[in-house]
C-alpha positions as CSV (number, residue, x, y, z in Angstrom):
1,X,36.4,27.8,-3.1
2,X,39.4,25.3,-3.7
3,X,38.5,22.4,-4.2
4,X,40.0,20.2,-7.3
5,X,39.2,19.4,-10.1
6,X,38.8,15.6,-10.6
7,X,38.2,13.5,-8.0
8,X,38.5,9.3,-7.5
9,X,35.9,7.6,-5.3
10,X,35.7,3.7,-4.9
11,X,32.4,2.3,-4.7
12,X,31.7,-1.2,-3.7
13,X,28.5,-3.4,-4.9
14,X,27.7,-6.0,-2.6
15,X,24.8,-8.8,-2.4
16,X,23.5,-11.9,-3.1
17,X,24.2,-14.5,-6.4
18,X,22.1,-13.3,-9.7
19,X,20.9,-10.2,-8.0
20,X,21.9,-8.2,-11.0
21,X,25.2,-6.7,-9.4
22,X,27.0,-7.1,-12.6
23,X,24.4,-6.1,-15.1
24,X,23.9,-2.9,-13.0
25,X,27.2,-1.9,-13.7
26,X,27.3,-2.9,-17.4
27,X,24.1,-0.7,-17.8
28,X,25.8,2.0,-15.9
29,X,29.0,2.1,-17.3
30,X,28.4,1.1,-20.7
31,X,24.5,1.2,-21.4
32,X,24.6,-2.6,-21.6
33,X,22.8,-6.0,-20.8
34,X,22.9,-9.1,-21.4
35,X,20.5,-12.1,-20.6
36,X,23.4,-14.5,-20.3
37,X,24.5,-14.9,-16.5
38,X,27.8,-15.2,-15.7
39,X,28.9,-15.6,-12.4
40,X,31.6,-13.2,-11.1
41,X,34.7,-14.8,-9.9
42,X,36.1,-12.7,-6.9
43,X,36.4,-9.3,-7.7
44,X,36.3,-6.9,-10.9
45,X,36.1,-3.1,-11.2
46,X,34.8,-0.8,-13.8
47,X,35.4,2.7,-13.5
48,X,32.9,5.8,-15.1
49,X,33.5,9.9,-15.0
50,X,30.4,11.7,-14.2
51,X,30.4,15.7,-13.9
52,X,29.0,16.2,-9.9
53,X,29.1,20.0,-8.8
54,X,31.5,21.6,-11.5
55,X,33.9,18.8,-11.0
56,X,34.7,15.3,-12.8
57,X,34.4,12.6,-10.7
58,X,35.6,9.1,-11.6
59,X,33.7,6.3,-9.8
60,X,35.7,3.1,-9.5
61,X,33.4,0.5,-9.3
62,X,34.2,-2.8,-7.3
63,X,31.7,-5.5,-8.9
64,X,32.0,-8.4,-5.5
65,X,30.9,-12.1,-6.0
66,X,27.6,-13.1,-4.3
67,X,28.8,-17.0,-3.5
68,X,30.0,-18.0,-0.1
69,X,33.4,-19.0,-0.9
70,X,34.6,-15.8,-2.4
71,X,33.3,-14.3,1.0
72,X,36.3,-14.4,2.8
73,X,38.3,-12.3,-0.1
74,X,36.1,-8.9,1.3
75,X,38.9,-7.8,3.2
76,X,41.1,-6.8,0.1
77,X,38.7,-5.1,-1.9
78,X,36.4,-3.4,0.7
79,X,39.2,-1.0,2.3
80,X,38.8,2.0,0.8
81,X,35.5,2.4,0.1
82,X,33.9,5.7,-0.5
83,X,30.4,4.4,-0.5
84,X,28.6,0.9,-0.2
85,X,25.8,-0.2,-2.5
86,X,23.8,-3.1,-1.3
87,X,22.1,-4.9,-4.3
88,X,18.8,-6.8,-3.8
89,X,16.3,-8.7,-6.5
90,X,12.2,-7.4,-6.2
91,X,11.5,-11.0,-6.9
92,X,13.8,-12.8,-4.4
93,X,12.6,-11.9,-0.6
94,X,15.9,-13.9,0.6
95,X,18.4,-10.8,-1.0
96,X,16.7,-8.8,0.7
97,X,16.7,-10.7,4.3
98,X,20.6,-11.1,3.1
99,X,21.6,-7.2,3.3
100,X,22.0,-6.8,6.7
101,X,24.5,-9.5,6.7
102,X,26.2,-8.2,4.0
103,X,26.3,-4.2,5.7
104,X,27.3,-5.8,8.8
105,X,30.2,-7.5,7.2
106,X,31.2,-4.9,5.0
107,X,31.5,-2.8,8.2
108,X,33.8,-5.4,9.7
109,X,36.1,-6.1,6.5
110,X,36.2,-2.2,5.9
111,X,36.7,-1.1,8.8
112,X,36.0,3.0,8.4
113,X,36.6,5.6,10.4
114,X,33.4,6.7,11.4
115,X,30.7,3.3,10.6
116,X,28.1,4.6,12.2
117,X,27.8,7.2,9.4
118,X,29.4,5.4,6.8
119,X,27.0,5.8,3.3
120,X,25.0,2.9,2.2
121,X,22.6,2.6,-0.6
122,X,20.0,-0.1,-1.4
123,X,19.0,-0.9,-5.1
124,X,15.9,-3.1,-5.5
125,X,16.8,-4.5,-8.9
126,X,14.9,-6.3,-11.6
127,X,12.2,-4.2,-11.0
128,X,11.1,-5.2,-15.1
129,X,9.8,-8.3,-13.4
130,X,6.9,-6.7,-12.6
131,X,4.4,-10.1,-12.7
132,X,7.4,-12.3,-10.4
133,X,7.9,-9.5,-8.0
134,X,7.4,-10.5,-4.6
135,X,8.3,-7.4,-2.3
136,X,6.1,-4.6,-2.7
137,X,7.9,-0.8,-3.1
138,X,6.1,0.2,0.3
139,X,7.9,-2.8,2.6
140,X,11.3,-2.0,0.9
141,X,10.9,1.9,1.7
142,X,9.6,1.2,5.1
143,X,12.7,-1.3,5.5
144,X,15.3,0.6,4.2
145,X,14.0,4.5,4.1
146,X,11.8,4.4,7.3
147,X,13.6,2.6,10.0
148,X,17.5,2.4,8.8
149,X,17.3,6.5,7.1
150,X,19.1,4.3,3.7
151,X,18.4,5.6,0.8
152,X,16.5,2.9,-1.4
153,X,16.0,2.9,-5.7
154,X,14.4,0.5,-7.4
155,X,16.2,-0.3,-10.6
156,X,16.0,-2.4,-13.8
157,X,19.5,-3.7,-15.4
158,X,17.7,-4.6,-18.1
159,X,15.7,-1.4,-19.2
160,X,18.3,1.2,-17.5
161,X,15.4,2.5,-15.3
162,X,16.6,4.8,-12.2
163,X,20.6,3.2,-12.7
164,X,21.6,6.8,-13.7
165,X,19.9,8.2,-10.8
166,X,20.8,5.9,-8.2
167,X,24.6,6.0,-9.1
168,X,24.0,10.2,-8.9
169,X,23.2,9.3,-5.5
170,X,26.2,7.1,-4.4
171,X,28.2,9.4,-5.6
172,X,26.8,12.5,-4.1
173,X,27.2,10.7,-0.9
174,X,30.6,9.8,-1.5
175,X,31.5,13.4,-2.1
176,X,29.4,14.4,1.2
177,X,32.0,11.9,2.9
178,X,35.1,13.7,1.3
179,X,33.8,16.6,3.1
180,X,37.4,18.1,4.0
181,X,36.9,19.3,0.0
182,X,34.3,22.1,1.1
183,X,35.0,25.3,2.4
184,X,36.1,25.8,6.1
185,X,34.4,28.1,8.2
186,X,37.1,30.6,10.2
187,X,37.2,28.5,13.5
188,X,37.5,25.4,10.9
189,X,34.0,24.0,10.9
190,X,32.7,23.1,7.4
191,X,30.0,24.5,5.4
192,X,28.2,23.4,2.0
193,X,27.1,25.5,-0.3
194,X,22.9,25.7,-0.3
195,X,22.5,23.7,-3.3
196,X,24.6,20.8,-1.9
197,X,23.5,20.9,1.5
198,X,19.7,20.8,0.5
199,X,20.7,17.6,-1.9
200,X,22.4,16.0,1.0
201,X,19.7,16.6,3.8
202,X,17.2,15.2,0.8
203,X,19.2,12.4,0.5
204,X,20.1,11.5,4.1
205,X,15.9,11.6,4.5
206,X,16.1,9.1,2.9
207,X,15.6,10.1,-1.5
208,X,13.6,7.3,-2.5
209,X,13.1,6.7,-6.0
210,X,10.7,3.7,-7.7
């Protein structure tokens, strides 16, 4: 099987102001958090090598601003994008009314080949808060796992819990999208491995994790 040995993917986290967005990343990246928020100006990456399938694979993180008015820079950071990871707070029911919004205009500043299959991925965040939280586990599976097939994780920035495992996920789905790295079949269809094609169908079900 050729395939190569290290491999870049670009991962974009999008949704509303103090969702978590940045901590997420800090946790991720460098098993950080802080209490202090600081509001991200623009855009920022960070960038992590994980070891996915016998290969490296560096994930370059693109940490977006929640406000309004940093909005209309989406354009220059979306394009490109491997994956899309739409953050949301347990405690705030208006991030999660905001994602849709957010997909859609992802999909229009992005542009990618194929949108109707291009991977998303929902992180309920702040999932800590347990007494504040206002959306329940079962509405945010039935939103996001049940009627739009998304895979959904509930996450905590501060305690680390399920960050590993949701960024497993994004970045088995971007590799599923850089599918041309598989073997070709002899009249050039493509073919996973068991192992990889039972992760993928798991995670296409829609791989839940609270």
């Amino acid at each position: 099987m050729a395939t190569k040995n290290r491999v870049l993917f670009k991962v974009v986290i999008l949704g509303n102001a103090a969702v978590g967005k940045t901590s997420l990343l800090n946790q991720f990246v460098n098993n950080k958090f802080s209490n202090q928020y600081k509001a991200t100006i623009g855009a920022d990456f960070l960038t992590k090598e994980v070891f996915l399938d016998n290969r490296i694979v560096t994930l370059q993180i693109w940490d977006t601003a929640g406000q309004e008015r940093f909005q209309s820079l989406g354009v220059a950071f979306y394009r490109g994008a491997d994956c899309c990871v739409l953050v949301c707070d347990v405690t705030a029911p208006s991030s999660f009314q905001s994602l849709s919004s957010w997909k859609d205009e992802f999909l229009i500043q992005a542009a990618p080949a194929d949108p109707d299959n291009f991977p998303f991925v929902v992180l309920g965040n702040k999932v800590d808060l347990e007494k504040e939280r206002v959306v329940s586990l079962k509405k945010a599976r039935q939103l996001f796992c049940s009627e739009n097939d998304t895979p959904y994780f509930e996450t905590s920035a501060k305690d680390g819990r399920n960050v590993e495992e949701a960024f497993e996920a994004i970045a088995r789905l971007a590799q599923e999208r850089e599918i041309d790295e598989f073997e070709l079949t002899q009249d050039n269809g493509i073919i996973l491995d068991e192992e990889e094609e039972g992760r993928m169908r798991r995670l296409r079900r829609g791989n839940c994790a609270c």
